[in-house]
FIDREN-886107 format. One record per residue (C-alpha): x, y, z; residue number from 1. Coordinates in steps of 0.1 Angstrom, whole numbers. Example, Ala and Ser with C-alpha at 12.3 -4.5 7.8 and 13.67 -1.06 7.14 Angstrom:
BEGIN
@xx: 123, yy: -45, zz: 78, nr: 1
@xx: 137, yy: -11, zz: 71, nr: 2
END
This chain:
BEGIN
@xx: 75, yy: -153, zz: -358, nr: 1
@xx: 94, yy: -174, zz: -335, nr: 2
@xx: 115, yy: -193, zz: -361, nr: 3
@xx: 119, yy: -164, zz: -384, nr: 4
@xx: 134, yy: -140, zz: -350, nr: 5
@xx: 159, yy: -170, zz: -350, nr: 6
@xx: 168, yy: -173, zz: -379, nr: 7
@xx: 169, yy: -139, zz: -386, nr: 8
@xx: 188, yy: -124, zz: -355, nr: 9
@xx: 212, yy: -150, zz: -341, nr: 10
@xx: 236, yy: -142, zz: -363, nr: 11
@xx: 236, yy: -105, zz: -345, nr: 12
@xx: 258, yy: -118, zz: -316, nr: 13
@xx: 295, yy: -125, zz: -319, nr: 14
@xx: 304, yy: -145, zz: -293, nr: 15
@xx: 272, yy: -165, zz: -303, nr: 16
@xx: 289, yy: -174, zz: -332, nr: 17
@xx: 316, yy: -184, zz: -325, nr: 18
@xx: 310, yy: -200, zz: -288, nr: 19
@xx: 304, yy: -238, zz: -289, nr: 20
@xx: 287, yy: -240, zz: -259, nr: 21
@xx: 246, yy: -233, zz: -249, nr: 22
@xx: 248, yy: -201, zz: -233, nr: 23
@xx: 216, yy: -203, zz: -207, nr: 24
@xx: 225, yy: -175, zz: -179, nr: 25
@xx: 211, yy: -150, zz: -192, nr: 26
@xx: 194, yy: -137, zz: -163, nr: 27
@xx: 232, yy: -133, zz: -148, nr: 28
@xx: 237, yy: -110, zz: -179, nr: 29
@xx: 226, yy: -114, zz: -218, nr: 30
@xx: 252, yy: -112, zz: -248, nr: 31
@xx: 258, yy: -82, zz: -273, nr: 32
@xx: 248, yy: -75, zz: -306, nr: 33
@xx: 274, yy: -65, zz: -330, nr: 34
@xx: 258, yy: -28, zz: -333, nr: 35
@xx: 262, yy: -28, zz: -291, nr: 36
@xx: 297, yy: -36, zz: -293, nr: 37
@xx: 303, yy: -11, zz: -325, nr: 38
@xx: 286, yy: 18, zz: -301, nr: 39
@xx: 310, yy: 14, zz: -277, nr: 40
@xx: 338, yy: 13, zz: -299, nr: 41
@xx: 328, yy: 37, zz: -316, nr: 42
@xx: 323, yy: 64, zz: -290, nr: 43
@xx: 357, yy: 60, zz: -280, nr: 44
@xx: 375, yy: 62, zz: -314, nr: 45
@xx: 355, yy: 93, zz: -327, nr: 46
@xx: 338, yy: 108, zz: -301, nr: 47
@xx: 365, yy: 104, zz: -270, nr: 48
@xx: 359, yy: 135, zz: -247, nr: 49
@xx: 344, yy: 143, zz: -219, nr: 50
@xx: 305, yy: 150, zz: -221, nr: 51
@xx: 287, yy: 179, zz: -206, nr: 52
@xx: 324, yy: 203, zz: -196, nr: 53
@xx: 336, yy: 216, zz: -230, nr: 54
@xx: 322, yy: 238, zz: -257, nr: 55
@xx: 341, yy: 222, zz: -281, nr: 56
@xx: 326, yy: 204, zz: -306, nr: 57
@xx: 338, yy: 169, zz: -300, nr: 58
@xx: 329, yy: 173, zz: -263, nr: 59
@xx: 297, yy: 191, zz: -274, nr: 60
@xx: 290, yy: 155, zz: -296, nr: 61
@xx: 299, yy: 131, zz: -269, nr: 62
@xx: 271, yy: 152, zz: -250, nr: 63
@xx: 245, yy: 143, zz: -277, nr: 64
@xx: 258, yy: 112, zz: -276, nr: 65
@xx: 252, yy: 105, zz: -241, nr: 66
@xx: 217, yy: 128, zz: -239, nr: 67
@xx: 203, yy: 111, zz: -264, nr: 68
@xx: 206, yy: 77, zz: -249, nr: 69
@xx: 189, yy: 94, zz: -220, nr: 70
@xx: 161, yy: 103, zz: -243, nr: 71
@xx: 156, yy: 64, zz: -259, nr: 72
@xx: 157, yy: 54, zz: -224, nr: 73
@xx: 130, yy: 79, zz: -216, nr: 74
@xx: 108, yy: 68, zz: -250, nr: 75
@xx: 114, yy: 29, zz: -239, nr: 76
@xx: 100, yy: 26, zz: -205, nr: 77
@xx: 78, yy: 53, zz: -215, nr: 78
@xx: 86, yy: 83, zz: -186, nr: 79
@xx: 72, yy: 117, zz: -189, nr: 80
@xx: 110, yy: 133, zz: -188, nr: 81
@xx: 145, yy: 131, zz: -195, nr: 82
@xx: 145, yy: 147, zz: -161, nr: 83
@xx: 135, yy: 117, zz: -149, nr: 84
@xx: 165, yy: 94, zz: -163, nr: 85
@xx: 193, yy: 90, zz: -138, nr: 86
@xx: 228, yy: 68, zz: -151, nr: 87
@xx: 237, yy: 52, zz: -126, nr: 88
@xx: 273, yy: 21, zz: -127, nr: 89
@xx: 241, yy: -8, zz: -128, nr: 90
@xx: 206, yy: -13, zz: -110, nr: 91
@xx: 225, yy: -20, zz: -70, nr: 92
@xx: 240, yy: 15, zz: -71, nr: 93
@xx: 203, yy: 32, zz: -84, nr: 94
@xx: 183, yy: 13, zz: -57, nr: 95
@xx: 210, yy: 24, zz: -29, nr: 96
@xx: 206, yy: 58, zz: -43, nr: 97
@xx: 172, yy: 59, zz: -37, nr: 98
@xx: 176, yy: 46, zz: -2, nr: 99
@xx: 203, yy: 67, zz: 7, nr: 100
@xx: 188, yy: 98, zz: -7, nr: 101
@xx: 151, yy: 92, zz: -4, nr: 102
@xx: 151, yy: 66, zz: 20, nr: 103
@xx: 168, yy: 84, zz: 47, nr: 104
@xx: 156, yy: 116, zz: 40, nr: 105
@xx: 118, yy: 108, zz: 44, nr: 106
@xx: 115, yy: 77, zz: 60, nr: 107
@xx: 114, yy: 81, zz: 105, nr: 108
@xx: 113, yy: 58, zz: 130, nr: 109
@xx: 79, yy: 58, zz: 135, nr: 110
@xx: 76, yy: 41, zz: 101, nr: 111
@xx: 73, yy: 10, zz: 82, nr: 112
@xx: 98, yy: -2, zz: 54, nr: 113
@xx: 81, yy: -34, zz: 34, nr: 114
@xx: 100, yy: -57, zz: 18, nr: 115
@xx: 94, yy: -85, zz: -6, nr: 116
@xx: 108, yy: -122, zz: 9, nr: 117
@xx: 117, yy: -123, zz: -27, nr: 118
@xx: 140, yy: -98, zz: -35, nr: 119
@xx: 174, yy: -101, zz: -49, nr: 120
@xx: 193, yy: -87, zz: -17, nr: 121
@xx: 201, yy: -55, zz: -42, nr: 122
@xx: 166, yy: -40, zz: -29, nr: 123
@xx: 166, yy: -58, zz: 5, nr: 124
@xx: 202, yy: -47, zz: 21, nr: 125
@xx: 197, yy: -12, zz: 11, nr: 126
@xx: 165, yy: -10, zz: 33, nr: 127
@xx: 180, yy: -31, zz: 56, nr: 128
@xx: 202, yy: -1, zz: 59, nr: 129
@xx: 176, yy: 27, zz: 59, nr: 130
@xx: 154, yy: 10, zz: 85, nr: 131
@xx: 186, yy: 5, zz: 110, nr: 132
@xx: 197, yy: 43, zz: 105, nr: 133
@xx: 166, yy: 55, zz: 109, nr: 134
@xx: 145, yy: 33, zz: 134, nr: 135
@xx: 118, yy: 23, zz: 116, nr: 136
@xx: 103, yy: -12, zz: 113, nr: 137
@xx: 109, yy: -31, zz: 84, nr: 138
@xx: 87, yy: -60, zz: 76, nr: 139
@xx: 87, yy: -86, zz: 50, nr: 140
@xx: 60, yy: -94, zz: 26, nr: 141
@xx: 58, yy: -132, zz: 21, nr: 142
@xx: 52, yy: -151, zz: -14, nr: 143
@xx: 36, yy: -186, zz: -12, nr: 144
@xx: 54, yy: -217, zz: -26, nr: 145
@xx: 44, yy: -208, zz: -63, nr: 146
@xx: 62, yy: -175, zz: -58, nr: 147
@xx: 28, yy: -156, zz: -56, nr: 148
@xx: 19, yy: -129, zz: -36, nr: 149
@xx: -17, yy: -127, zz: -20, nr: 150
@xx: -44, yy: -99, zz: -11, nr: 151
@xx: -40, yy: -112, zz: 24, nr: 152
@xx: -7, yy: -105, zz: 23, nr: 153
@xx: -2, yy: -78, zz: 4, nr: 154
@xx: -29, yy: -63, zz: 32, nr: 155
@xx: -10, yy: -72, zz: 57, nr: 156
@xx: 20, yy: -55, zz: 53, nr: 157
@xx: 8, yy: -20, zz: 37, nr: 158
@xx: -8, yy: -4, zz: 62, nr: 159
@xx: -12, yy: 33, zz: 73, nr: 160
@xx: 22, yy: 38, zz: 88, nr: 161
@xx: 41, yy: 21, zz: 56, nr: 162
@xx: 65, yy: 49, zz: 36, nr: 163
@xx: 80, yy: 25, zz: 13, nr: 164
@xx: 73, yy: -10, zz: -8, nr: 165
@xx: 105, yy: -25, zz: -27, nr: 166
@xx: 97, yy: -55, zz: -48, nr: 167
@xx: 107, yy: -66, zz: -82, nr: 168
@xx: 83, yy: -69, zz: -109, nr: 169
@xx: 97, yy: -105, zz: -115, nr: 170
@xx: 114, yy: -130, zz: -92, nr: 171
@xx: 155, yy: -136, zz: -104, nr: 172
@xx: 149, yy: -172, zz: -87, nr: 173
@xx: 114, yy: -186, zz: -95, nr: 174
@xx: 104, yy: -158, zz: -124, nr: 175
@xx: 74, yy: -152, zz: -109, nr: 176
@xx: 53, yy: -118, zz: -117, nr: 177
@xx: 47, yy: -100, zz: -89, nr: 178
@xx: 13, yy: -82, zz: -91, nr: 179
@xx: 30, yy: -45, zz: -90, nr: 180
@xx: -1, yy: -28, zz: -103, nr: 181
@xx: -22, yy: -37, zz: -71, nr: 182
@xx: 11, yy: -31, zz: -49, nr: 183
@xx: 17, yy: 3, zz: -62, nr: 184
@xx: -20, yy: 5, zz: -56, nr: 185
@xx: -16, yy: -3, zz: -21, nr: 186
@xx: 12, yy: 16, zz: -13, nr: 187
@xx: -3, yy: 47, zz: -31, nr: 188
@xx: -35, yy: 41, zz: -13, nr: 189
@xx: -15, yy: 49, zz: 20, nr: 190
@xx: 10, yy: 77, zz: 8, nr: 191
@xx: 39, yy: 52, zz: 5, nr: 192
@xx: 63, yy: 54, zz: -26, nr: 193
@xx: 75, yy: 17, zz: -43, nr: 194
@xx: 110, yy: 11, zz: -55, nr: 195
@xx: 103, yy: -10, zz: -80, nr: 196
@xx: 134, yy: -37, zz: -93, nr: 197
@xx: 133, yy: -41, zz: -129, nr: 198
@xx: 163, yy: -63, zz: -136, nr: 199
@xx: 142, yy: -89, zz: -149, nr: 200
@xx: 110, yy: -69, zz: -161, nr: 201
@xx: 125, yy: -43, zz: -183, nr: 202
@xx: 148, yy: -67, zz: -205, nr: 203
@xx: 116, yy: -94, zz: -210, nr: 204
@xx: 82, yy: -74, zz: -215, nr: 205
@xx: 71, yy: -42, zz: -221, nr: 206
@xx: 73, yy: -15, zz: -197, nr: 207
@xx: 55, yy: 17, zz: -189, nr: 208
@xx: 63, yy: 36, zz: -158, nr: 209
@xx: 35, yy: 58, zz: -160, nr: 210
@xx: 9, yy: 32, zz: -174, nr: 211
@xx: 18, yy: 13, zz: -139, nr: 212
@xx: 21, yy: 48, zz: -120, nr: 213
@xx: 59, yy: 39, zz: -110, nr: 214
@xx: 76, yy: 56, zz: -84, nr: 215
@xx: 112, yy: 42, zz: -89, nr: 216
@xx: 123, yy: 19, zz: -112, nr: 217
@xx: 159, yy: 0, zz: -110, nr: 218
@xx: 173, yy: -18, zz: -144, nr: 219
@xx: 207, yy: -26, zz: -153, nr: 220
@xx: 219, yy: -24, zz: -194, nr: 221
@xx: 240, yy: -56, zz: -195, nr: 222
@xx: 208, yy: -75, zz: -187, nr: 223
@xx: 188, yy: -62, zz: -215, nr: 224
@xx: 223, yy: -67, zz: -242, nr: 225
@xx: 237, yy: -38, zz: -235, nr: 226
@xx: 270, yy: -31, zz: -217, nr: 227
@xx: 283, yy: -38, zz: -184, nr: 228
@xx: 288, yy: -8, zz: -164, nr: 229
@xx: 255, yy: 13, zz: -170, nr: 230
@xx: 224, yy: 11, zz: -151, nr: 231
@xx: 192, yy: 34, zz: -150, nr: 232
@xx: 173, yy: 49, zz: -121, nr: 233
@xx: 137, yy: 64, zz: -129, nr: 234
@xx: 119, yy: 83, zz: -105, nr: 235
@xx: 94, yy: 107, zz: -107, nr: 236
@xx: 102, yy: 141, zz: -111, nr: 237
@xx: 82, yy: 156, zz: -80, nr: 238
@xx: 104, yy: 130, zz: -59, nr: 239
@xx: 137, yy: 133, zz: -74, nr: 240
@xx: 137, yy: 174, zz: -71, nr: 241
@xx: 134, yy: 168, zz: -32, nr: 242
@xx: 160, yy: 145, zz: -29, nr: 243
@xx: 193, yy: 160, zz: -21, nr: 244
@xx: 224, yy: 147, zz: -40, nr: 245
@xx: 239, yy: 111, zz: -30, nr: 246
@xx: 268, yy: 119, zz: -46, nr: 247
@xx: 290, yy: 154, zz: -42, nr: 248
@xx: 316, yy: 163, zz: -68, nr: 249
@xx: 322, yy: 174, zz: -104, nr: 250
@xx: 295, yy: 179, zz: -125, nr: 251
@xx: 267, yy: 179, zz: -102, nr: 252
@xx: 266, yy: 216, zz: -93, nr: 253
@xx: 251, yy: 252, zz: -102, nr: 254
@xx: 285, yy: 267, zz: -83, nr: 255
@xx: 308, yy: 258, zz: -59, nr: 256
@xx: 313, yy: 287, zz: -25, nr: 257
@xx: 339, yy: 285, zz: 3, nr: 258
@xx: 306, yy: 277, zz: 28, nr: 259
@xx: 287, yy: 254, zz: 2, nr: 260
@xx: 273, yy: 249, zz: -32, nr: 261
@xx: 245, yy: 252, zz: -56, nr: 262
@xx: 235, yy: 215, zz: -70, nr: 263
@xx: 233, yy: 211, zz: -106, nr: 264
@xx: 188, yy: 204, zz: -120, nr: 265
@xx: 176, yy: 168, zz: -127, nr: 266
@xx: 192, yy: 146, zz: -140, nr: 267
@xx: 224, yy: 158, zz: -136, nr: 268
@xx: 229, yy: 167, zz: -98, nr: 269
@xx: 225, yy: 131, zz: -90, nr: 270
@xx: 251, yy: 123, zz: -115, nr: 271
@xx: 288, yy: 128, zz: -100, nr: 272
@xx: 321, yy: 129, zz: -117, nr: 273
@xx: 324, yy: 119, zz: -153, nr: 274
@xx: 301, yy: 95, zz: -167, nr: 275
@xx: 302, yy: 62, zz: -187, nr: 276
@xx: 291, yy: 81, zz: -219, nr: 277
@xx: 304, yy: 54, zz: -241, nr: 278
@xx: 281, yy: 27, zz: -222, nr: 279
@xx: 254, yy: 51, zz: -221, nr: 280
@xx: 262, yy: 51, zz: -261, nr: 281
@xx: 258, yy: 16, zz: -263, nr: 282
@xx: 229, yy: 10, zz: -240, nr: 283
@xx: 212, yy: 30, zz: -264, nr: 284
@xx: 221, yy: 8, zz: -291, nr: 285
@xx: 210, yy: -16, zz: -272, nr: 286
@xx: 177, yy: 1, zz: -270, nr: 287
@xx: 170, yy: 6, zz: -307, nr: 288
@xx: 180, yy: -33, zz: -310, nr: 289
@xx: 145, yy: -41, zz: -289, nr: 290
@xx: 130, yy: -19, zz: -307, nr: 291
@xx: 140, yy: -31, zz: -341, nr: 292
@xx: 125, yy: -66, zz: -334, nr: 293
@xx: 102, yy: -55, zz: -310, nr: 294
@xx: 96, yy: -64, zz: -276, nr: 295
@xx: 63, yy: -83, zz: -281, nr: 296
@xx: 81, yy: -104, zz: -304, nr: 297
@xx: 113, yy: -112, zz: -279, nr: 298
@xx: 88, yy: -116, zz: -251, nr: 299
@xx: 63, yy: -145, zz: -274, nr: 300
@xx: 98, yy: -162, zz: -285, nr: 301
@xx: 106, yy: -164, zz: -249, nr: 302
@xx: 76, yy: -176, zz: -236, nr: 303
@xx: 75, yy: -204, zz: -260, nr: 304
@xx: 109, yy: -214, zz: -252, nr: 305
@xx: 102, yy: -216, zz: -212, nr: 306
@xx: 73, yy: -239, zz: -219, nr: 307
@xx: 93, yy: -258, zz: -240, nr: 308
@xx: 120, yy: -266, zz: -211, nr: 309
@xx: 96, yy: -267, zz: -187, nr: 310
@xx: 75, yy: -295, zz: -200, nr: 311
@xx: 107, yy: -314, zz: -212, nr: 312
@xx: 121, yy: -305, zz: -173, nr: 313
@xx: 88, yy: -316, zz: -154, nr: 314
@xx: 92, yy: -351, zz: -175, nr: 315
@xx: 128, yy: -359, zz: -161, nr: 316
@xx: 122, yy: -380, zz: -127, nr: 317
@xx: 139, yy: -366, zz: -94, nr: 318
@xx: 141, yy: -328, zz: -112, nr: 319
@xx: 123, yy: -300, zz: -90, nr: 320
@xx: 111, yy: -269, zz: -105, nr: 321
@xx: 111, yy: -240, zz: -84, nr: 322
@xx: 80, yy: -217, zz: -80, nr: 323
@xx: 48, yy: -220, zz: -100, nr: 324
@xx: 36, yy: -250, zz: -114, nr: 325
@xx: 22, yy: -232, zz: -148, nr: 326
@xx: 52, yy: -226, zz: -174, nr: 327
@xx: 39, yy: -190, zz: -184, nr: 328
@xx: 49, yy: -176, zz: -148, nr: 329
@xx: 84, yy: -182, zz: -155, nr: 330
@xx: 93, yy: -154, zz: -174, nr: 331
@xx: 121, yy: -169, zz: -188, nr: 332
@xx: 138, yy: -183, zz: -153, nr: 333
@xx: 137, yy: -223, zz: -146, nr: 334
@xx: 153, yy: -228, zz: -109, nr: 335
@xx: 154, yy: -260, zz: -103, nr: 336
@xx: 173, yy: -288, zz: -78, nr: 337
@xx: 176, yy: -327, zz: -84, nr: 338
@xx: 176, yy: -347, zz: -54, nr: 339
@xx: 207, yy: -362, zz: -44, nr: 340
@xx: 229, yy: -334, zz: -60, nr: 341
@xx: 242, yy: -305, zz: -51, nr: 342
@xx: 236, yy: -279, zz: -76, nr: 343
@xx: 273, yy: -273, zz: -78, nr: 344
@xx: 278, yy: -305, zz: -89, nr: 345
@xx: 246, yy: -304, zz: -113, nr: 346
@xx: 265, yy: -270, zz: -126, nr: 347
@xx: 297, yy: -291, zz: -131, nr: 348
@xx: 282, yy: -321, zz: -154, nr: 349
@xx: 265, yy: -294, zz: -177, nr: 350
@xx: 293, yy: -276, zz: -181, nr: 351
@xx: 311, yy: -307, zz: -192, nr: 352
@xx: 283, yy: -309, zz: -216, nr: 353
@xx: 292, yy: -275, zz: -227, nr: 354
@xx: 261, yy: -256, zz: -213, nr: 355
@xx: 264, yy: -228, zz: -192, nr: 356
@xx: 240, yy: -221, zz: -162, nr: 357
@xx: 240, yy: -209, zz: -130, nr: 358
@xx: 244, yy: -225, zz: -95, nr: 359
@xx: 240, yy: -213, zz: -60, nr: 360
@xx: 216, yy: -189, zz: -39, nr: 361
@xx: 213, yy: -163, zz: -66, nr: 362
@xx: 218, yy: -134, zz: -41, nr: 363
@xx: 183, yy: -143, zz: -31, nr: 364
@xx: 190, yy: -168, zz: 1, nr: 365
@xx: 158, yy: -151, zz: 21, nr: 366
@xx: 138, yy: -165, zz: -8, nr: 367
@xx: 157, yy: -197, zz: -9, nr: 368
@xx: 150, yy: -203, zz: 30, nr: 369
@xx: 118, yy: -193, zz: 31, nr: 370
@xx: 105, yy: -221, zz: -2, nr: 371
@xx: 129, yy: -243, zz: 18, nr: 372
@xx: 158, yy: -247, zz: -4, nr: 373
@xx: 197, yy: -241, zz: 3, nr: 374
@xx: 205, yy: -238, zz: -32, nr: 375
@xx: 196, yy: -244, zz: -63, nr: 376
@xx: 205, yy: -242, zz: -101, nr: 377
@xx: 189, yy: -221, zz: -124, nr: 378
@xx: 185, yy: -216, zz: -162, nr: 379
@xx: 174, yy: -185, zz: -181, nr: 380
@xx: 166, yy: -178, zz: -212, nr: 381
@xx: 171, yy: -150, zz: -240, nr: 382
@xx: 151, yy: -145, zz: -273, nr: 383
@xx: 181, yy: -157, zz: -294, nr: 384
@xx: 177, yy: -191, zz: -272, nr: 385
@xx: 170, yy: -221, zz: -294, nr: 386
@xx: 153, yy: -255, zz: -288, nr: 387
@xx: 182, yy: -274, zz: -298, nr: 388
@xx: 203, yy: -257, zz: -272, nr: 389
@xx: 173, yy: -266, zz: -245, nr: 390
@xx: 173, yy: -304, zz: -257, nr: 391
@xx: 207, yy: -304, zz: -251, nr: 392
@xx: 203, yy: -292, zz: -219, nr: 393
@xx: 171, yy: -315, zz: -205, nr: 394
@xx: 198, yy: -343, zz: -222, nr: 395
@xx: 223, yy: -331, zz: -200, nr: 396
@xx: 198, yy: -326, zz: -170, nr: 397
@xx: 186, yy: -363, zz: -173, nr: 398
@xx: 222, yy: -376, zz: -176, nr: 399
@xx: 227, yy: -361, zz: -138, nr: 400
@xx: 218, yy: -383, zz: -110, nr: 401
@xx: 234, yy: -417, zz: -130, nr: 402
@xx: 269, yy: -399, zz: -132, nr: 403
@xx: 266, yy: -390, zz: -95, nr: 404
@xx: 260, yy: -429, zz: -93, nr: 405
@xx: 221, yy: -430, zz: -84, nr: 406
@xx: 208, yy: -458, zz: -101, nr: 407
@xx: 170, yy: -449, zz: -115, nr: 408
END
């Protein structure tokens, strides 16, 4: 399976084709298939109106267009409604609309915010926020070195007076799982709702907000080959009909009075102004692409080609691989530092080398502090990945420390 998805499907990205160099940040954003890019494009030269105001027909079809992406979003991460499908610009603006909306609304001063040392600071500033508006504690659940989470400490924090959990199902630094099922358990357990971030979950493994009893969930389309621009906010519905509107304007109403208005029903009162309809287009493109090849199949390529970099990593002296010592609880993500150089400077040699990674604190420097790193530099992988690429890259890697002028 593994070398016939690369044979096969490689060939289904342009700038894959064409680009020279080993594309390994995917975990900053993935590349587009050809059908992604031809959704887009295509929206715009035969379907260019705007959805859900006329009773035209070609404004009437750019509202299919745009409802039925809702719909594949709904059938992918397996929610009960459309209802419960909020477009958002990307997976910061759904996570600070459920703080802004839910957040302040039902959170009090009397209680407790928890929040994963781990996050991406996309579902640790918005809290941040909530608890300082609203005077209630906020306290930080702590990962070990491996990136794991214990019972201990997952007792610790969610306690009787706890409203909400954020955590993401998988680390953006070390790729670590977090265990979300016994979380949400937790949090449930106590009345307490979970924003869960999915910006590295949902692109990588299979995802089933009702299987894991989900209260929010946060993903962003570029990440998972679709377009920049789009993101996706799940909640449950019994939630989201309490929440008032983030977000005041066109579209989002029932009728509009001199003294107030009559908000618009899910999905669409939380959904102001005109929409990105032709990256909602493409994201579900993007959607029928996973499930073309299949999810399982991306997630068992993937797997095999983070052990592969990890074992050749772990065998190239002065390398440092953040988080767990075990290549399957990577997901995909290899952080790592060499000792003596600064990541910036590791990011500079491989990009002479034509191999493009990331470098820096991966808006995660709470995480970074607390394992006792600055920064660090990180490479991420995609199905469409290859081992020739990764070879090149543990070349690269091992080349480091004698062109900073470390003898071995």
């Amino acid at each position: 399976m593994n070398n016939t998805l690369l044979t096969d499907h490689r060939e289904d990205f342009p700038l894959l084709k064409q680009f020279d160099a080993a594309y390994l940040d995917n975990a900053a954003t993935s590349q587009k298939p050809q059908c992604v890019i031809d959704a887009e494009k295509n929206f715009y030269e035969k379907l260019n109106s705007n959805p859900l105001r006329g009773f035209y027909d070609l404004s009437l079809a750019a509202t299919d267009a745009y409802e039925n992406a809702r719909e594949s979003v709904r059938r992918f991460i397996g929610a009960k409604s459309t209802k419960e499908i909020i477009f958002t610009a990307n997976a910061t603006s759904a996570i600070n609309l459920a703080a802004y909306s839910y957040g302040l609304s039902n959170i009090g001063s009397n209680d407790r915010i928890v929040v994963s040392i781990a996050e991406h600071h996309s579902n640790m500033l918005p809290w941040q926020m909530v608890a300082a508006k609203t005077g209630a504690e906020l306290e930080y659940m702590k990962c070990g070195k491996q990136g794991e989470f214990s019972d201990e400490e997952i007792d610790r924090c969610i306690t009787s007076n706890t409203r909400l959990v954020a955590i993401a199902a998988v680390s953006n630094v070390t790729g670590a799982c977090a265990p979300i099922q016994k979380i949400i358990a937790a949090a449930h357990s106590f009345g307490a709702v979970v924003m869960l971030d999915g910006a590295q979950s949902v692109p990588h493994m299979k995802t089933d907000v009702q299987e894991l009893d989900a209260d929010f969930l946060a993903f962003s389309a570029h990440k998972m080959m679709g377009p920049m621009g789009v993101g996706v906010l799940y909640g449950k519905q019994e939630l989201l009909e309490k929440m008032p509107p983030f977000l005041t304007g066109g579209e989002m109403i029932e009728s509009v009075r001199l003294d107030g208005a009559t908000y618009a029903q899910l999905p669409h009162k939380f959904e102001a102004g005109t929409v990105n309809a032709a990256g909602a287009a493409a994201l579900d493109a993007a959607i029928k692409y996973y499930e073309k090849i299949g999810i399982d199949n991306m997630e068992q390529r993937e797997q095999y080609l983070t052990k592969y970099a990890f074992d050749g990593l772990s065998q190239i002296p002065h390398v440092n691989i953040i988080g767990s010592s075990d290549s399957s609880n990577h997901t995909g993500i290899l952080s790592f530092t060499i000792d003596g150089v600064h990541p910036h400077d590791v990011s500079a040699v491989l990009n002479d080398d034509k191999i493009c990674i990331r470098a820096g604190h991966h808006c995660a420097q709470p995480l970074l502090a607390h394992l006792g790193v600055r920064s660090s530099s990180r490479a991420s992988l995609m199905f469409y990945n290859t081992t020739e690429e990764i070879d090149k890259f543990l070349a690269s890697v091992a080349s480091v420390r004698k062109l900073m002028g470390y003898r071995e």
